[in-house]
N, C-alpha and C positions, 0 to 999 in steps of 0.2 A: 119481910125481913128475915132472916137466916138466923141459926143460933148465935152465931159467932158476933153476928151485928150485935145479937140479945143481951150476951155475957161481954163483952168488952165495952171496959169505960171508956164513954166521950165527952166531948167539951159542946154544948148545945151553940155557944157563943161563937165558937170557931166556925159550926157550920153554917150559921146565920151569916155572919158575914164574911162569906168566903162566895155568896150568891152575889154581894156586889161585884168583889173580882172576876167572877165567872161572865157576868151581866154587861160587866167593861170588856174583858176578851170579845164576848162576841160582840160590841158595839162599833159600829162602823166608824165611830169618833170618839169625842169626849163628851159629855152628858151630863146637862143639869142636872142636879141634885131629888127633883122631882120625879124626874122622867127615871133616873138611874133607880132610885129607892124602888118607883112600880116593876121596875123588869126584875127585880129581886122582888116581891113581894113583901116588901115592907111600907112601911110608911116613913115621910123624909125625915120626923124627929128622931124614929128608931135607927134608921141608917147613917143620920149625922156623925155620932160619936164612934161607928167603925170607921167612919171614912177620917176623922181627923185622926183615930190611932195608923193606920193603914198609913195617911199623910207623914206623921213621923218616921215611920221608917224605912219610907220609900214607896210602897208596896202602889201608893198611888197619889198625883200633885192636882192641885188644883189652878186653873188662870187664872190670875189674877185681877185679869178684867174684865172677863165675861163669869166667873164662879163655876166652871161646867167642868167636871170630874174626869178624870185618864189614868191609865195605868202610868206609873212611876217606872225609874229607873232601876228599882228593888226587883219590881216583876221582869222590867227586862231580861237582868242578870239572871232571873229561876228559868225563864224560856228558854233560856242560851242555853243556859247549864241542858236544861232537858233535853236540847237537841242535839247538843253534843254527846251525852249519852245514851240515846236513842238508839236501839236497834229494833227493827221491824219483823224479826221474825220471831224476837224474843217479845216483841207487843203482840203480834197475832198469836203465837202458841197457848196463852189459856183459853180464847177463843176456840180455837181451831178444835183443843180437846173437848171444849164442852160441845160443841156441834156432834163430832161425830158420837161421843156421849149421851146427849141427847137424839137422834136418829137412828144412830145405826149404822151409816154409812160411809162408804170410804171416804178418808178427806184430803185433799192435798195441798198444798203451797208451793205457790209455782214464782219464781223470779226472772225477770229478761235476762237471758243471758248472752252470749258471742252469737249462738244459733238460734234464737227465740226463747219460748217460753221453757223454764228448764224446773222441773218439778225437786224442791228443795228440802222438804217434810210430806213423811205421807204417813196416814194413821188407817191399819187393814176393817174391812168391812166388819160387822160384826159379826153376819155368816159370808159363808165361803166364797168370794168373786175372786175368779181366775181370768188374773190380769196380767199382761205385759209390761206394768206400772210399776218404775221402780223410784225410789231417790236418782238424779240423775239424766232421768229421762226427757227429752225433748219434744216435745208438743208439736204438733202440727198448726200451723198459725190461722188456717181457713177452714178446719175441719172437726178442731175438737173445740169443747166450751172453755176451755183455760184461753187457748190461742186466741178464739174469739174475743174474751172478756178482753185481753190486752189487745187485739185488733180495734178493739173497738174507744180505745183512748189515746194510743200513742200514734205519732206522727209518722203519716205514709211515708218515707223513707229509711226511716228502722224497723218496718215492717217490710219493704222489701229486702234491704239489704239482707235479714236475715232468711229470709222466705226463699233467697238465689244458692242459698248452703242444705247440702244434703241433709233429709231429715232423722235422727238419731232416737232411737227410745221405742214408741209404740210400733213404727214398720221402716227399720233399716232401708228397706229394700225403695222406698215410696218418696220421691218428691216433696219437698215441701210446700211446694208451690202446686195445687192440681193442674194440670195442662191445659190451655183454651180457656183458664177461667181470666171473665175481665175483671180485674185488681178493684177501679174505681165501683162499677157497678156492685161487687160484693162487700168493699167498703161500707157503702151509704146501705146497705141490709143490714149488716153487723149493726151498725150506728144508730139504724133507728129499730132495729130489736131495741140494744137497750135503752135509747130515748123511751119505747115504752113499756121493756117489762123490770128495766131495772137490774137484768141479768143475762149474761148470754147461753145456751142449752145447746144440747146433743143427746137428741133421741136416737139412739139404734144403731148410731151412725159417728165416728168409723170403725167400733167395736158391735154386734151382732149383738143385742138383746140387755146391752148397756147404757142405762140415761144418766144425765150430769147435767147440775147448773155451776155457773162460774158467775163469781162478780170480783170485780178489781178493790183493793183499799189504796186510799190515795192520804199522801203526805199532808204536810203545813205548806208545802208549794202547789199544792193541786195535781201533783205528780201520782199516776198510776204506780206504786211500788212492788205490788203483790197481786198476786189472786187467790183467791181459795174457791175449791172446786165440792161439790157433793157428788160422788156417782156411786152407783149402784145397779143390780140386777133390774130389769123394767118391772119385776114383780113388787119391788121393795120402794122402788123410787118415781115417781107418779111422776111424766113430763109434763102437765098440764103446767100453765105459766101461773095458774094461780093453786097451784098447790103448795102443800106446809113444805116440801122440801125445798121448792124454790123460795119459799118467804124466808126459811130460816138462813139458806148461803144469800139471800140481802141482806137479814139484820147481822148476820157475821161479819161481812163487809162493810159497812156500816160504825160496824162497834171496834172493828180494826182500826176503821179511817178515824174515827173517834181518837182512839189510843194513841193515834201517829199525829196528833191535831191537825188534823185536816177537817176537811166540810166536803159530804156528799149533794152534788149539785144535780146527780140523775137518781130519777127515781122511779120505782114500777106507778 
């Protein structure tokens, strides 16, 4: 717990039962009273009397016929609300800072754009990586670990369309598409890297002595929105798949998708 949790007054009551509404969100349905109270860790006399205040004001209704508990029309209205004000890079940004905060290393956020992967925040290493990497710049979609991470969710056809446009940012000069490569065969690679590491990487490659890991955060649609990237010097940034630099860009992506209420379905 943090000072600030230490010294700011809280209501103990609110946060008890704010674990039933949490408990309802992620329910596949609507839930006895028993069943609801254990996935909150309570017990069903102590959950009773949130659930009939919560009843009053919407926040959650009961059947009438079966007794079994659902978020109300009150929560509707706060998820709406939330999603209309939602912006994704203003949810990933205290993320983003404490990653590179915590490592060391350069971080970036990258959105799809007209040509791919298009890098939208970036936060400098905390020693000196001399990079071609700006705000701005366009990813290569089959060769760096951003492009990956968004190759590896979004649907083959806005992946080529963008892949057919010259590529902008890291090498002017360079294809976006590499020449002779097969599209479906590097698919199903990309796919099931992250089926099993949970992140897509670029050791060495297509910067000299540079590694990165990428993973996607995904919306309340299941929608790939974002990436965030770690890269660094190969001295600073270990490409092993089970190193702290790749666990910490999955729990970032993770705590993103969190933010954006979504649910992460891949995982290392």
């Amino acid at each position: 717990m943090s000072e600030d949790d230490k010294t700011q007054r809280a209501i103990q009551s609110v946060e008890v039962g704010s674990r039933l509404l949490l408990a309802l969100a992620d329910a596949p349905g609507p839930l006895p009273l028993k069943e609801l109270a254990a996935r909150a860790g309570l017990t069903p006399s102590r959950a009773h009397p949130y659930l009939v205040s919560y009843a009053r004001v919407g926040l959650v209704e009961q059947d009438p016929l079966g007794g079994r508990y659902a978020l109300g029309p009150g929560a509707l209205r706060i998820g709406l609300a939330c999603l209309h004000q939602l912006d994704p890079l203003r949810a990933a940004e205290p993320v983003m800072l404490e990653l590179a905060a915590r490592t060391g290393h350069a971080v970036a956020l990258a959105v799809w754009g007209n040509f791919g992967p298009t890098v939208v925040r970036l936060i400098e290493a905390r020693r000196p990586l001399h990079l071609a990497l700006r705000v701005g710049s366009v990813m290569s979609i089959f060769e760096t670990a951003t492009g990956r991470a968004f190759a590896a969710c979004l649907p083959r056809d806005r992946l080529l369309a963008a892949a057919a446009e010259p590529l902008r940012g890291l090498a002017p000069a360079q294809a976006a598409m590499p020449a002779g490569l097969d599209i479906d065969a590097e698919l199903e690679r990309i796919r099931a890297e992250l089926r099993e590491h949970g992140a897509s990487r670029a050791a060495g490659s297509p910067i000299p002595g540079v590694n990165a890991f990428s993973a996607a955060a995904f919306d309340h649609e299941g929608e790939a929105v974002l990436v965030i990237t770690a890269l660094d010097h190969h001295e600073r940034l270990d490409a092993a798949w089970d190193s702290a630099s790749a666990a910490a860009v999955r729990d970032a992506a993770a705590r993103i998708t969190q933010r954006l209420g979504g649910r992460v379905s891949i995982s290392a």
